[in-house]
C-alpha positions as CSV (number, residue, x, y, z in Angstrom):
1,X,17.4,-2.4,36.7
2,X,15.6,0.9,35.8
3,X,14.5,2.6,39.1
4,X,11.7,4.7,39.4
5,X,10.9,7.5,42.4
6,X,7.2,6.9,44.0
7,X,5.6,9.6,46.2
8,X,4.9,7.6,50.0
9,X,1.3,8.5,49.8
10,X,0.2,6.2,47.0
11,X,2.5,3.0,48.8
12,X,0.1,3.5,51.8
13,X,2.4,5.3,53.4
14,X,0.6,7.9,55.8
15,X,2.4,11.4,55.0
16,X,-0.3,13.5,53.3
17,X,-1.2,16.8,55.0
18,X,-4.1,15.1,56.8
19,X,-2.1,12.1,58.2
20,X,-3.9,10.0,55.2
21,X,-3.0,8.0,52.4
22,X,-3.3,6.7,49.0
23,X,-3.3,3.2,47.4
24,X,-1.5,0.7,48.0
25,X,-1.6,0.2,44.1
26,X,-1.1,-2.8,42.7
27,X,1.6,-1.8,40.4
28,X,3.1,0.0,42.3
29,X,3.7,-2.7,45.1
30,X,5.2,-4.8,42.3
31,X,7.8,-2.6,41.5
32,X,8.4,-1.9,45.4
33,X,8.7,-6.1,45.4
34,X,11.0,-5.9,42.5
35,X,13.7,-3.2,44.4
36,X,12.5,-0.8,41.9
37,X,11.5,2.0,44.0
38,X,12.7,4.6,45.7
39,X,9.8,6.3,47.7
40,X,9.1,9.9,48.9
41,X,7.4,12.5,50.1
42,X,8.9,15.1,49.1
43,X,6.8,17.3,51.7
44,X,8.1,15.1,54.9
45,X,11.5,14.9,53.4
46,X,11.4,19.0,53.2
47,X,10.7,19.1,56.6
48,X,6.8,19.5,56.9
49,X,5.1,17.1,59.5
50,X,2.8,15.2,59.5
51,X,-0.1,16.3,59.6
52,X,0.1,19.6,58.3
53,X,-1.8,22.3,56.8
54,X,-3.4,22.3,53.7
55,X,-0.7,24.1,51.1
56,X,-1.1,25.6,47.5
57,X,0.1,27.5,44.7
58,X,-1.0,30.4,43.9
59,X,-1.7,29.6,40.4
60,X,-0.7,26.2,40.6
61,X,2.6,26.8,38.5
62,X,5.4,24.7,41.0
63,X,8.1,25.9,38.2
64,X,7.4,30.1,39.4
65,X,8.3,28.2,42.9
66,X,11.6,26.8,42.1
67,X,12.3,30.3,40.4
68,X,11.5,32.5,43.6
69,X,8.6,34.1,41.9
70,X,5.7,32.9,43.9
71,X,5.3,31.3,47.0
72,X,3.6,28.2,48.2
73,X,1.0,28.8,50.9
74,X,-0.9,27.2,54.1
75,X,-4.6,28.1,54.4
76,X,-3.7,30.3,57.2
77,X,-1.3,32.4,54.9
78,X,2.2,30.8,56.6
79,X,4.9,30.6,53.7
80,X,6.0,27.2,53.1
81,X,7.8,27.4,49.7
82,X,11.7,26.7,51.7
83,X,10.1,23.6,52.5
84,X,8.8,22.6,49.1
85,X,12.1,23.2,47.5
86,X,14.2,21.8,49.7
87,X,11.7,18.7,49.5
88,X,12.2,19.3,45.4
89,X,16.1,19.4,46.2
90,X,16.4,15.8,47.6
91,X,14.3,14.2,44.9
92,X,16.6,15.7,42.4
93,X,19.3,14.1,44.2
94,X,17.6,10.7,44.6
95,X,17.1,11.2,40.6
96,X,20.9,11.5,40.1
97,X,22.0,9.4,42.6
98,X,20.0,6.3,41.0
99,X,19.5,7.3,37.9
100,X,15.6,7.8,37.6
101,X,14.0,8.6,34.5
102,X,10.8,7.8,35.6
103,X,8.5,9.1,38.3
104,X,5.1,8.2,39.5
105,X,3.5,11.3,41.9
106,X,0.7,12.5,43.6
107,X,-2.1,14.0,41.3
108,X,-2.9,17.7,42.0
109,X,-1.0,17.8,45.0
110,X,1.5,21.1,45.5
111,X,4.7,19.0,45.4
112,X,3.9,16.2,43.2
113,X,1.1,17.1,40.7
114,X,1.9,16.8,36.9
115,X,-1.1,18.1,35.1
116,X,-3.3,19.9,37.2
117,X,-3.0,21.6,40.4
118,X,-5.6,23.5,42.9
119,X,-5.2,27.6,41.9
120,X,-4.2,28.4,45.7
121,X,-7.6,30.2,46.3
122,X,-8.2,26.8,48.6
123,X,-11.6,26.8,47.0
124,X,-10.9,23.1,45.0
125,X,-10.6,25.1,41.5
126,X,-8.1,23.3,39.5
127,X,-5.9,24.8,37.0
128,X,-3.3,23.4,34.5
129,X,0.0,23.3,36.3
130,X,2.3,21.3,38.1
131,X,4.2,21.0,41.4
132,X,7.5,22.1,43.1
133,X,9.1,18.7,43.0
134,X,7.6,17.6,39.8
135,X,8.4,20.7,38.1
136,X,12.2,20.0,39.3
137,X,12.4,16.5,38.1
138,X,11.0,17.4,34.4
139,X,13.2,20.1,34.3
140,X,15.8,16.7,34.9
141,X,14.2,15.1,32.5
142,X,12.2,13.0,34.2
143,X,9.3,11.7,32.9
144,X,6.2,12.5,35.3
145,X,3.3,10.5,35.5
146,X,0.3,10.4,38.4
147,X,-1.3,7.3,39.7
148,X,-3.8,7.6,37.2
149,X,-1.2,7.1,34.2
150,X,0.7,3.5,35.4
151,X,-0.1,2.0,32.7
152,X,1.7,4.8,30.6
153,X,4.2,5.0,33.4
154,X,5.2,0.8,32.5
155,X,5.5,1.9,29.3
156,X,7.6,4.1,29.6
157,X,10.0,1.7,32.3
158,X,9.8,-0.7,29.3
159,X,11.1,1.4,26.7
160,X,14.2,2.6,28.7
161,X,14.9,-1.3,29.3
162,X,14.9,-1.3,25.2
């Protein structure tokens, strides 16, 4: 059975910076019911609590992270980049260890985002780019889809069972 890593937030889990969370999704909680998936946050798991600053990229672009060129930033300036890879690190070890090809992560968050991400002026601009974690796993070949995009995210579950 084709697993599939799952950021916490969208099971309900409560692990986004403000202590919040997103979903349940219906989906989501089927696959959870079928031992499909294995959740994260990739934030928590990097050593970030709960709750926790606001963080961004500055230019949204989580690969530049991964290669040491830019850094990922709290509102207040702090530098929380280690974090976000090490966070990026034990997803891509998840990913071997059960074999994922498929991901479903946070929208426009710094970690998990797969199209768009806020610029790291903390002003809500969005700009085309991804996060730390998801940048890691696509450069796995993972395919990377946001909780907007389940129904391309089944699809693509189904085709790997073909």
């Amino acid at each position: 059975m084709q697993k599939i890593l799952v950021s916490a937030c969208l099971l309900g889990q409560p692990v986004r910076y403000d202590g919040g969370v997103h979903g349940p999704f219906a989906a989501l909680l089927q696959w959870q019911q079928q031992g499909r998936v294995v959740a994260l946050c990739p934030e928590v798991a990097g050593g970030l609590p709960t709750p926790r600053e606001p963080a961004e990229i500055l230019g949204g672009q989580g690969g530049q992270v991964l290669d040491g060129l830019i850094a990922v930033r709290t509102v207040t300036g702090e530098d929380v980049s280690a974090a976000f890879v090490a966070g990026a690190q034990i997803a891509e070890r998840l990913v071997q260890q059960h074999g994922i090809r498929v991901a479903v992560l946070k929208a426009r968050s710094p970690s998990c985002g797969n199209h768009q991400n806020y610029d790291g002026s903390f002003s809500g601009t969005l700009v085309a780019g991804e996060g730390v974690t998801a940048a890691a796993l696509r450069r796995l070949g993972v395919q990377v889809f946001n909780e907007a995009q389940l129904p391309e995210a089944e699809a693509a579950l189904l085709a790997l069972q073909a």
